[in-house]
C-alpha positions in Angstrom: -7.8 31.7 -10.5 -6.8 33.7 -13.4 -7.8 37.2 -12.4 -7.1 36.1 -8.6 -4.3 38.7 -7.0 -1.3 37.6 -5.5 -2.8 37.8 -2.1 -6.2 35.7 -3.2 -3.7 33.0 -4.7 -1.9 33.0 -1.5 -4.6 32.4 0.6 -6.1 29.7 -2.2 -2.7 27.7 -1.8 -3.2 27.6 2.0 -6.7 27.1 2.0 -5.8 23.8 -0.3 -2.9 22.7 1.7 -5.2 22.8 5.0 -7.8 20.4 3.3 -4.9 17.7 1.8 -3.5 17.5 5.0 -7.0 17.6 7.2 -8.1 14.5 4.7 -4.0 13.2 4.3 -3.2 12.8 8.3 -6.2 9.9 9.2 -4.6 8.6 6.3 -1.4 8.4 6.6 -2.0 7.6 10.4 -4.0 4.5 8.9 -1.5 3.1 6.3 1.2 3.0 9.1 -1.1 1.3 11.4 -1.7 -1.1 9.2 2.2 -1.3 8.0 2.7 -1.9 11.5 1.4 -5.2 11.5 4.0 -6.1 9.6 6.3 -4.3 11.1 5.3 -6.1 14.3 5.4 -9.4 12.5 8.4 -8.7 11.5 10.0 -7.3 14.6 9.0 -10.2 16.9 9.7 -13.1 14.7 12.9 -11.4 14.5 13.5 -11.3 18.0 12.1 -14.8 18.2 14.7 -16.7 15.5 15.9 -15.7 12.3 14.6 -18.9 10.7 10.9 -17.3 11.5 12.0 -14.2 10.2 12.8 -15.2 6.6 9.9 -17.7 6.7 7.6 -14.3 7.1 9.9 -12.2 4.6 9.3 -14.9 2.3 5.3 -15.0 2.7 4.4 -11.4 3.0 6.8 -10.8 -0.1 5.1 -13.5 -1.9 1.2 -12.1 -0.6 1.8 -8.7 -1.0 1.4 -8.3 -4.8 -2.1 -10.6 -4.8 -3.0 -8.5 -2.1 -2.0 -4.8 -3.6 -3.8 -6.1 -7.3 -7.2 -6.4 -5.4 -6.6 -2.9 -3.4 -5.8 -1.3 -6.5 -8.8 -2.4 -8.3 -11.3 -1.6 -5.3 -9.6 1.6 -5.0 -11.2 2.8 -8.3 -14.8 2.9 -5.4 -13.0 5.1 -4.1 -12.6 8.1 -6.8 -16.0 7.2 -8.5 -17.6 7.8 -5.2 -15.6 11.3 -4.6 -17.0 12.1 -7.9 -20.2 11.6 -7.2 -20.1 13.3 -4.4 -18.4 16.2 -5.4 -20.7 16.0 -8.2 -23.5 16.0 -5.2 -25.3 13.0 -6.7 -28.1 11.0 -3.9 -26.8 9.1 -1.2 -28.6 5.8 -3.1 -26.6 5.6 -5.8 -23.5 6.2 -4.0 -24.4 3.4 -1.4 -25.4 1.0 -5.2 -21.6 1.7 -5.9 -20.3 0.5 -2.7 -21.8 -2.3 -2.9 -20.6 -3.2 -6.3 -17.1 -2.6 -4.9 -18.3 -5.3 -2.1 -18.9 -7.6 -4.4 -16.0 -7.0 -7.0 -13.7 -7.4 -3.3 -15.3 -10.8 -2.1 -15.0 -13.0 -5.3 -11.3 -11.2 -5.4 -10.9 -12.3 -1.9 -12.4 -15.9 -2.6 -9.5 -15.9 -5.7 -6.8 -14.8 -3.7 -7.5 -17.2 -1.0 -6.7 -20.1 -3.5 -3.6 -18.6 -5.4 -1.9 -17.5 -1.5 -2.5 -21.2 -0.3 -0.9 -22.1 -3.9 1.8 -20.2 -5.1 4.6 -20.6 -3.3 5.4 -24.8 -4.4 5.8 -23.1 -7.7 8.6 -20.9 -6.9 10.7 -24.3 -6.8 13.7 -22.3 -8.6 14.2 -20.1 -5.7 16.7 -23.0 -3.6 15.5 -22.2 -0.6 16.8 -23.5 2.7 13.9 -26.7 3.2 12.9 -25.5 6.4 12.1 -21.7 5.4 10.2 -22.8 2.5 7.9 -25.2 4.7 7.5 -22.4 7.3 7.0 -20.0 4.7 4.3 -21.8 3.6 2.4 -22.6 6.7 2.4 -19.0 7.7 0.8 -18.2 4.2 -1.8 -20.9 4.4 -2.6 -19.0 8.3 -2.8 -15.8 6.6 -4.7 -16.9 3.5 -8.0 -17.0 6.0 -8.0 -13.6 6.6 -8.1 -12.4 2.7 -11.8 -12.1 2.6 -11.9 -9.9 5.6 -9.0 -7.9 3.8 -11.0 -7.1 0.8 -14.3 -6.8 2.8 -13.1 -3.9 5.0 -11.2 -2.2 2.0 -14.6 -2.1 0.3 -16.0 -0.4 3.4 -13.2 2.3 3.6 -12.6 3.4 0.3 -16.7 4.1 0.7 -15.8 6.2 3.6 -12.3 8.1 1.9 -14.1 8.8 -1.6 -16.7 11.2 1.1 -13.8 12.8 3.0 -14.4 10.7 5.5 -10.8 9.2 6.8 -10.7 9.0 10.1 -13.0 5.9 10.3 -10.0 4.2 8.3 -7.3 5.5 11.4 -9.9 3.9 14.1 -10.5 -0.1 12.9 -7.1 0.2 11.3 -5.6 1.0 14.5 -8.0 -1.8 16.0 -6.7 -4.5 14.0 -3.1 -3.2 15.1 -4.1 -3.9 18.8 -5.2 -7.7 18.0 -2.1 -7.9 15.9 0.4 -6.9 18.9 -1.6 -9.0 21.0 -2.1 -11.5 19.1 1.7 -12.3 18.2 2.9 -11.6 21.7 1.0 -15.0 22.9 0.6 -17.0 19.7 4.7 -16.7 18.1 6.1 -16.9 22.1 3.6 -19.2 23.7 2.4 -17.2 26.0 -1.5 -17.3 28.5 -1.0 -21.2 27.8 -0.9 -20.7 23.9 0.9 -22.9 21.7 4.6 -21.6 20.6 3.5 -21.0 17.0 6.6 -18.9 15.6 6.1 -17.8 12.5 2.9 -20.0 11.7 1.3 -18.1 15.1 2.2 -14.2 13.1 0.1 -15.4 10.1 -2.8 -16.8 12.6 -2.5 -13.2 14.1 -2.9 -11.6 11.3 -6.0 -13.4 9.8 -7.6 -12.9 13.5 -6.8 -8.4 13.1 -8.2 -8.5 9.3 -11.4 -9.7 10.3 -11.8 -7.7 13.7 -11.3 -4.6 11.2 -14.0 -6.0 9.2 -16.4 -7.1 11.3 -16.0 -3.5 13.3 -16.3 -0.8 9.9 -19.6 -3.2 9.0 -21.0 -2.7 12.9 -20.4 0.8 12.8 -22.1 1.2 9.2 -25.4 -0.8 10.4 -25.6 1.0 13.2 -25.0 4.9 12.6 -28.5 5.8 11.0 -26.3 9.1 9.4 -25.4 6.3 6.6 -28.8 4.5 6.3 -29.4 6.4 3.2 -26.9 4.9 1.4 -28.9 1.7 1.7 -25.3 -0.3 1.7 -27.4 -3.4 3.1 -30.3 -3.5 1.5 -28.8 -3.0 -2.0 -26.8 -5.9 -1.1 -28.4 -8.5 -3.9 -28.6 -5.3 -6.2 -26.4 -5.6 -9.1 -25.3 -3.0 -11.5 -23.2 -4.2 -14.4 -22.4 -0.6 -15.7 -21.1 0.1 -12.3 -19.1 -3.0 -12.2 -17.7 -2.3 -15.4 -16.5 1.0 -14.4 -15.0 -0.1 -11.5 -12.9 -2.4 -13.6 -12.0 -0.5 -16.1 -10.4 2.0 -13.7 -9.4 -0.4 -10.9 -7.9 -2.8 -13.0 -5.0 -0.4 -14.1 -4.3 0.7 -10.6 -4.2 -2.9 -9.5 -1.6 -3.9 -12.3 0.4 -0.6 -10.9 0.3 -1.8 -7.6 0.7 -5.3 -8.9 4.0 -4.2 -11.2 6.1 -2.2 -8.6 5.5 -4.2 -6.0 6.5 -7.3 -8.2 10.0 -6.3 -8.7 10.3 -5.6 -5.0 9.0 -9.0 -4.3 11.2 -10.4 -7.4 14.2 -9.0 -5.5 13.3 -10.1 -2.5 12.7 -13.9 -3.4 16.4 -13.4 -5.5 18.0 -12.3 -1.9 17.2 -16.0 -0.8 20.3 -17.4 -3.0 22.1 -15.1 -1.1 21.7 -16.8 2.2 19.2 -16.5 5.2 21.8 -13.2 7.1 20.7 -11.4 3.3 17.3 -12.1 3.3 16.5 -11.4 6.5 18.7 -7.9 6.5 16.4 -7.0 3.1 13.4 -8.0 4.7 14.3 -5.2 7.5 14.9 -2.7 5.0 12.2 -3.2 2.6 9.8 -3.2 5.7 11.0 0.1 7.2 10.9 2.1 4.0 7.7 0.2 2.9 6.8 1.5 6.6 7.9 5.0 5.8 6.3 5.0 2.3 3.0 5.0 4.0 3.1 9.1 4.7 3.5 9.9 1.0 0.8 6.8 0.2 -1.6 9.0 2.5 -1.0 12.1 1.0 -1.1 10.6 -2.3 -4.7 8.8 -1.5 -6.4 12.0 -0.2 -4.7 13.8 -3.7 -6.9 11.5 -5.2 -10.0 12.0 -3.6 -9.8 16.0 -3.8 -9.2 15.6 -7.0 -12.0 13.4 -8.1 -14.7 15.8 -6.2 -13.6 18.8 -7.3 -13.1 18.0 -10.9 -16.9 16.1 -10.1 -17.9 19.5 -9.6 -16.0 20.7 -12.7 -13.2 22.7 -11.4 -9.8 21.9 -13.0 -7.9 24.6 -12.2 -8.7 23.6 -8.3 -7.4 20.4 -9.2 -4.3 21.2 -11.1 -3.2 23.2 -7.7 -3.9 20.3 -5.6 -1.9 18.0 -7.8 0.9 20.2 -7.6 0.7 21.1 -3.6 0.4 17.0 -3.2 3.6 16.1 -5.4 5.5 19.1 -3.4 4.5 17.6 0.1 5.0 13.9 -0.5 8.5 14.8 -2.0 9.3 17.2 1.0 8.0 14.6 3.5 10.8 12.3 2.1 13.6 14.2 1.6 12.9 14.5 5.5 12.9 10.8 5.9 15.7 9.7 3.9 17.8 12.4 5.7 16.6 10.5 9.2 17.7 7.2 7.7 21.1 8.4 6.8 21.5 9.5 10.1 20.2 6.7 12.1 20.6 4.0 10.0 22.2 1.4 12.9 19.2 2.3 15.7 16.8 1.5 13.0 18.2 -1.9 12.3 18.4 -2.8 15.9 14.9 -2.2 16.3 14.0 -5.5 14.0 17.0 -7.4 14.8 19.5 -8.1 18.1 21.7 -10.5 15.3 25.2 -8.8 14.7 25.4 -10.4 11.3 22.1 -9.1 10.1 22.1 -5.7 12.0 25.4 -5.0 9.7 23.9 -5.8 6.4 20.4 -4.4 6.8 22.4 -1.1 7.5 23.8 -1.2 4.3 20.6 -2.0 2.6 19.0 1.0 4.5 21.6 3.9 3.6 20.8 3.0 0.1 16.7 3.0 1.0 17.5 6.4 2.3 18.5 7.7 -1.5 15.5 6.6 -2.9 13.2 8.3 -0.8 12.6 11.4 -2.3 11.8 10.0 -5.7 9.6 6.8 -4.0 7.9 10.4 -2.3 7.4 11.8 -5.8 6.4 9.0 -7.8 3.9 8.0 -5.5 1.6 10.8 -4.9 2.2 12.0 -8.8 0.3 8.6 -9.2 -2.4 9.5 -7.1 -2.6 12.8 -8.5 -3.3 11.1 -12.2 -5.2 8.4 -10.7 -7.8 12.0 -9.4 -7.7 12.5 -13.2 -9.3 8.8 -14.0 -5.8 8.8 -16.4 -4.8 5.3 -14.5 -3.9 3.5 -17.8 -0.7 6.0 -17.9 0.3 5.5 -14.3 0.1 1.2 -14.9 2.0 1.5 -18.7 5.4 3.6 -16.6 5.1 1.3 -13.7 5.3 -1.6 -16.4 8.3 0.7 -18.0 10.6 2.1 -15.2 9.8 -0.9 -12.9 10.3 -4.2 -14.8 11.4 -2.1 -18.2 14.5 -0.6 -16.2 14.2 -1.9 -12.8 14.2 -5.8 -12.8 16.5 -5.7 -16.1 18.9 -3.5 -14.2 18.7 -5.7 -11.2 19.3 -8.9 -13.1 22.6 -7.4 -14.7 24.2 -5.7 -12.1 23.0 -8.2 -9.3 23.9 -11.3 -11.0 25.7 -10.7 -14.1 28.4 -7.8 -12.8 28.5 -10.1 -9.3 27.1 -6.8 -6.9 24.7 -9.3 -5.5 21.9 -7.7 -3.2 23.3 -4.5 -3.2 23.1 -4.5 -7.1 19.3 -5.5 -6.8 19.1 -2.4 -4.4 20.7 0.4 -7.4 18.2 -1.0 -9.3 15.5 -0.3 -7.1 16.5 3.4 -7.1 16.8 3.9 -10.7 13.5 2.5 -11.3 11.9 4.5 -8.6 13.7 8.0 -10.1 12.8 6.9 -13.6 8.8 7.1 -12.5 8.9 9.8 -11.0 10.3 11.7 -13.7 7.5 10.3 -16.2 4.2 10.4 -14.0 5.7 14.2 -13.4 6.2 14.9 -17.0 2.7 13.7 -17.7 1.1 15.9 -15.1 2.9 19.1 -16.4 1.1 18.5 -20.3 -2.4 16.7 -18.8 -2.6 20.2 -16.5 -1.5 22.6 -19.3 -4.0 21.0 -21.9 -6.7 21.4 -18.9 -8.6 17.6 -19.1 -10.8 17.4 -16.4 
């Protein structure tokens, strides 16, 4: 790249950009599919009472940081397999590392499947309403089933993302949307003769679309003999402690990443309950529709990670610094678009989740400030993947530990609570945090590409 002419760097940049968005699209085409479960959870339970609604905002805000921990930590399959094969190591050991990954995702799955049927009677202090905690707790108990299948087709697709291989993700994704849609239009309304389930009926739904995802990517594996040399199955009762380890030590800081920024949005989100039902449910809209959103720079930043990891497998960093830098330029510009398409249809976008006046006029106030965030949430996330290429995950967990609870849930506490801003203080918070990431994981790119680590 050094001796490259203008014109040979011009035609590297485009030849780099082609391949992050050939392997980013499945991607990010996956991660709203699967966001769209819960926007469909949350868009018919909202049409179906409001009572519902916050019973499910409650739940999938309480879920979502067991689940995210295990996702993180599984992810780390995902760039030691890219790395192997950039590194064009045999299909075997590749397939010995997947299954590793398996493992490491079912006694996770197992564990979360006792700590979601558990954890919300110990959030006592929240005051909630009696008859949102109960539902909230009946729909987690539904949705608890379905953890194993979570973590079983995770550990099937980050096998198929650290090749290149995304598509496969968009397809059973999308699969598990269908059963989703379905499965909510006759088990929350009573429909074919079903029961009238409500929110209890979203969280059977749910469990029902995680395995049919599962079940599916494992079909397709046994049965395409293009993957038989990866011996996934019969390397099942194979163990490889070195493996396991590795997967740990990498996964584990992404989990606690996931685990931390998600946690204050969760925090924030259990705080909007002393704010009455009309607030919680108006947050719940807007924290789904930019988590919804969020998913095109999570794509962009998952495929940064796997270019990354095969081409500095096959040694070559200066490939990999341009891919970091082309990956934090698209997931910004990608949200600067968004948050300009927010600002501008910020009531249409409310009235898609909810036909309540009351919450329809909060949850636009809660969006118009989602829409500032954007282009730092952009930033920050795909810098993260961009590190994460680099194996330097310890980083990315010690600033989400800094600029999201450091900054973020302090902020939030003070101007929330203490200064009397209520929600809305919770949401400046939010985008301080965000900007303050995005700043550091950027800073920490600019010196890990000059010194040249690979």
């Amino acid at each position: 790249m050094k001796t490259a002419s203008p014109r040979q760097k011009w035609f590297l940049v485009v030849e780099e950009t082609q391949k992050l968005v050939h392997l980013a699209f499945p991607l990010i085409l996956a991660q709203l599919a699967h966001m769209s479960m819960g926007f469909v959870d949350t868009a018919m339970t909202g049409n179906y009472n409001a009572l519902d609604l916050a019973a499910v905002a409650i739940g999938e805000r309480s879920m979502v940081v067991v689940i995210l921990f295990g996702f993180g930590v599984i992810t780390a399959v995902q760039i030691l397999v890219s790395q192997l094969h950039g590194g064009r190591e045999g299909p075997s050991q590749i397939g010995l590392c997947t299954v590793q990954g398996i493992w490491v995702g079912q006694i996770y799955g197992i564990l979360g499947w006792i700590v979601v049927r558990n954890m919300l009677p110990l959030m006592t202090f929240l005051e909630m309403e009696p008859e949102v905690f109960n539902l909230a707790q009946d729909y987690m108990e539904a949705f608890s089933w379905g953890l194993p299948a979570t973590f079983l087709f995770t550990s099937f697709r980050v096998f198929y993302e650290g090749m290149a291989i995304s598509s496969l993700t968009f397809y059973f994704t999308f699969l598990g949307l269908l059963v989703n849609i379905f499965g909510n239009y006759v088990l929350i309304f009573g429909h074919f003769g079903a029961p009238e389930m409500g929110a209890v009926g979203a969280g059977w739904t749910s469990t029902l679309a995680n395995w049919s995802m599962a079940v599916g990517i494992i079909l397709y594996t046994w049965i395409k003999k293009r993957y038989a040399p990866y011996h996934i199955f019969s390397q099942l009762t194979h163990f490889s402690w070195q493996t396991i380890k590795s997967i740990l030590h990498i996964g584990i800081p992404i989990g606690l990443s996931f685990f931390i920024e998600v946690s204050m949005f969760t925090i924030f989100s259990l705080m909007m309950a002393r704010f009455g039902v009309i607030v919680l449910a108006a947050n719940q809209i807007a924290l789904n529709y930019a988590a919804f959103v969020f998913m095109i720079p999570l794509g962009v930043s998952m495929a940064a990670t796997i270019r990354i990891g095969m081409v500095l497998g096959n040694k070559s960093v200066q490939q990999a610094r341009l891919i970091g830098v082309l990956s934090i330029l698209l997931g910004g510009l990608l949200m600067l678009i968004s948050g300009i398409v927010i600002f501008l249809f910020p009531d249409q976008i409310a009235r898609i989740y909810s036909n309540d006046a009351a919450v329809v006029e909060v949850t636009i106030e809660f969006l118009i400030l989602a829409a500032i965030f954007q282009f730092s949430d952009g930033i920050q996330v795909t810098a993260a993947g961009v590190l994460r290429g680099w194996k330097d995950t310890r980083f990315v967990m010690l600033m989400a530990l800094t600029s999201f609870w450091g900054v973020g849930l302090s902020l939030g506490y003070i101007i929330g609570f203490k200064l009397g801003y209520g929600g809305h203080g919770l949401w400046y918070s939010m985008i301080v945090g965000l900007s303050v990431m995005a700043i550091c994981l950027c800073t920490r790119f600019y010196f890990l590409a000059r010194r040249g680590n690979g």
